[in-house]
C-alpha positions in Angstrom: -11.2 2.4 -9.4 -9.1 5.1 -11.6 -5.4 6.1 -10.6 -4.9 9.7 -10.7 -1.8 10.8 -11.9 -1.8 14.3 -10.1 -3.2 14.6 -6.8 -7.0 16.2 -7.6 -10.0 16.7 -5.0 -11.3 13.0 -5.7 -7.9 11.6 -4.6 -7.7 14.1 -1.6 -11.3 13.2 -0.5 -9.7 9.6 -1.2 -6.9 9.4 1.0 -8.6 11.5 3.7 -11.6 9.1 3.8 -8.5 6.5 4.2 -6.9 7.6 7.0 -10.2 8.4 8.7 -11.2 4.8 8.0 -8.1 3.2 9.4 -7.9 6.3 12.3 -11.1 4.9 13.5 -10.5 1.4 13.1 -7.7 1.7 15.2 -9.7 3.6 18.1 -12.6 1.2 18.5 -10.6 -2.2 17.9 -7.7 -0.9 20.2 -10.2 1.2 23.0 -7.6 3.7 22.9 -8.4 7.5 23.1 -7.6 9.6 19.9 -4.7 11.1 21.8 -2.6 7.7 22.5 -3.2 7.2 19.0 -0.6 8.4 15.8 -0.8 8.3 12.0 2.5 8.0 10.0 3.9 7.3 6.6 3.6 3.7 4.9 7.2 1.6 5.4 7.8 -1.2 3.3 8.2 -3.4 6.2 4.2 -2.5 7.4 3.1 -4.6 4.2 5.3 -7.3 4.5 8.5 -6.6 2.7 11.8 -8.4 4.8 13.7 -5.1 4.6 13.4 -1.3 4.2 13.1 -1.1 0.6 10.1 -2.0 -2.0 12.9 -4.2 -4.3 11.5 -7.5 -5.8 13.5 -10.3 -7.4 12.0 -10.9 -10.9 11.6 -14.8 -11.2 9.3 -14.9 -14.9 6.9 -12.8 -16.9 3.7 -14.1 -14.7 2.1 -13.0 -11.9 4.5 -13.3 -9.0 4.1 -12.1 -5.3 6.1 -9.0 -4.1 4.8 -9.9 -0.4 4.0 -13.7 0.7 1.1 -14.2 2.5 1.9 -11.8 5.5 -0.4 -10.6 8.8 -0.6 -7.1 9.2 1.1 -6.6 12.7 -1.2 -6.3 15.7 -2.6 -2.9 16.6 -1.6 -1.5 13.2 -4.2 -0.6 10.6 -2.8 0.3 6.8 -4.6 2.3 4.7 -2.6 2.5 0.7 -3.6 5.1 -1.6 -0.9 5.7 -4.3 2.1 4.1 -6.5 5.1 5.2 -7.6 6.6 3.2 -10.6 9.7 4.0 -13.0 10.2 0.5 -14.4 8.8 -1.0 -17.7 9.1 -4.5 -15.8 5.7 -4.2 -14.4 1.9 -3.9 -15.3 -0.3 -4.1 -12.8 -0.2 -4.8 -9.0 -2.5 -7.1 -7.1 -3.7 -6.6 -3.4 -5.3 -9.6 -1.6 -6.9 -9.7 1.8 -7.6 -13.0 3.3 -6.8 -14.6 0.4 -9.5 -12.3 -2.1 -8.5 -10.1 -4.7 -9.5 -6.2 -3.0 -7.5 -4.3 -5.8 -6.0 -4.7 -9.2 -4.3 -1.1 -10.5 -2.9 -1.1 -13.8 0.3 1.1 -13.6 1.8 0.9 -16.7 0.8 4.6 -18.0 2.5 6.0 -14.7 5.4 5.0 -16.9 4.5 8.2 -19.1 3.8 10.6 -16.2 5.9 13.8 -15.4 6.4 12.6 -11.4 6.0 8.7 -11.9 3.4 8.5 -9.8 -0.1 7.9 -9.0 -3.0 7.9 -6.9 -5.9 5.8 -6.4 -9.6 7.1 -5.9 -10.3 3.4 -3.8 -7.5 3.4 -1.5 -7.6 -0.1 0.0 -7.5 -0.4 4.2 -5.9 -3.5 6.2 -6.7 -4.3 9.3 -4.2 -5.4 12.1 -4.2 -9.6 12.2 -5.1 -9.5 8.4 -3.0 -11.5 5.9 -2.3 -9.6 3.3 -0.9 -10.4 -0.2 0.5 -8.4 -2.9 1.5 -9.4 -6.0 2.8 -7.5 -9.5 2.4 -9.2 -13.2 5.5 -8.8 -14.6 5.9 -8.4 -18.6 9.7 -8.6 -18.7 12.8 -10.0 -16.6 14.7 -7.6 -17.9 14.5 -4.8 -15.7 14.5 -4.9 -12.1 11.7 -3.9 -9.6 10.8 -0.5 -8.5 6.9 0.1 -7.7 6.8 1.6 -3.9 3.7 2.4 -1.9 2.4 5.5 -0.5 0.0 5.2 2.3 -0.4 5.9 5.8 -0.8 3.5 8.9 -2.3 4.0 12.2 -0.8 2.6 15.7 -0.5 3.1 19.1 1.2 6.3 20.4 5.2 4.7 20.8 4.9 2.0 19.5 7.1 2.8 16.4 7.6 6.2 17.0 6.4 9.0 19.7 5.9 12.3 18.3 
């Protein structure tokens, strides 16, 4: 697994192979036709997070969960393929489905990136009714947290929004 800090064929293949993943997913688990179906952007409240922002308290230099043990709401499938970090706080971030590690990306060199942000080449997908953990190791309490998400999620046609 490599994060990509510009967007390159391997991380478009990536994050279509994602979304096609999570698109089908969706449309065999759910039995709904493609066209009741919609794919948006990643919110911070899809993965867990209380509010509408990716901020963390920073408790100790450890590992330390950003998200609690959370079930990924039914009939929504998550697909997350990129970071976006500007904080020395953090070095890597954790992602655990049913309580086994899936991902580890190291993030600190997005730190010395022109856009501060990166892309994976092994996006990781979560199912609806999957608990889902994510957790950062943090190397200093001096800074606060800001690592968001970019990914995509797939639901039902209305059931967040109806374009």
């Amino acid at each position: 697994m490599v994060l990509f800090t510009k967007p390159n064929e391997t991380t478009r293949r990536a994050e279509q192979e994602m979304l096609n993943k999570i698109w089908d997913k969706g449309k065999d688990q759910l039995n709904l036709p493609e066209s009741d179906l919609i794919h948006r952007s990643l919110r911070p409240e899809d993965i867990g997070y209380t509010d509408p922002v990716y901020i963390a308290t920073i408790a100790s230099t450890a590992w330390q969960n950003l998200v609690n043990t959370y079930s990924i709401a039914d009939n929504r499938f998550v697909g997350i393929n990129g970071v976006n970090y500007n904080t020395t706080s953090i070095s890597a971030v954790q992602f655990d489905r049913e309580g086994k590690t899936a991902r580890i990306w190291s993030i600190q060199q997005i730190m010395d990136s022109e856009d501060k942000i990166a892309f994976a080449d092994d996006p990781i997908t979560i199912e609806q009714n999957t608990l889902f953990t994510l957790k950062a190791y943090f190397i200093s309490t001096s800074d606060s947290s800001k690592v968001t998400f970019v990914g995509r999620v797939v639901e039902p046609r209305g059931l967040l929004v109806n374009p």
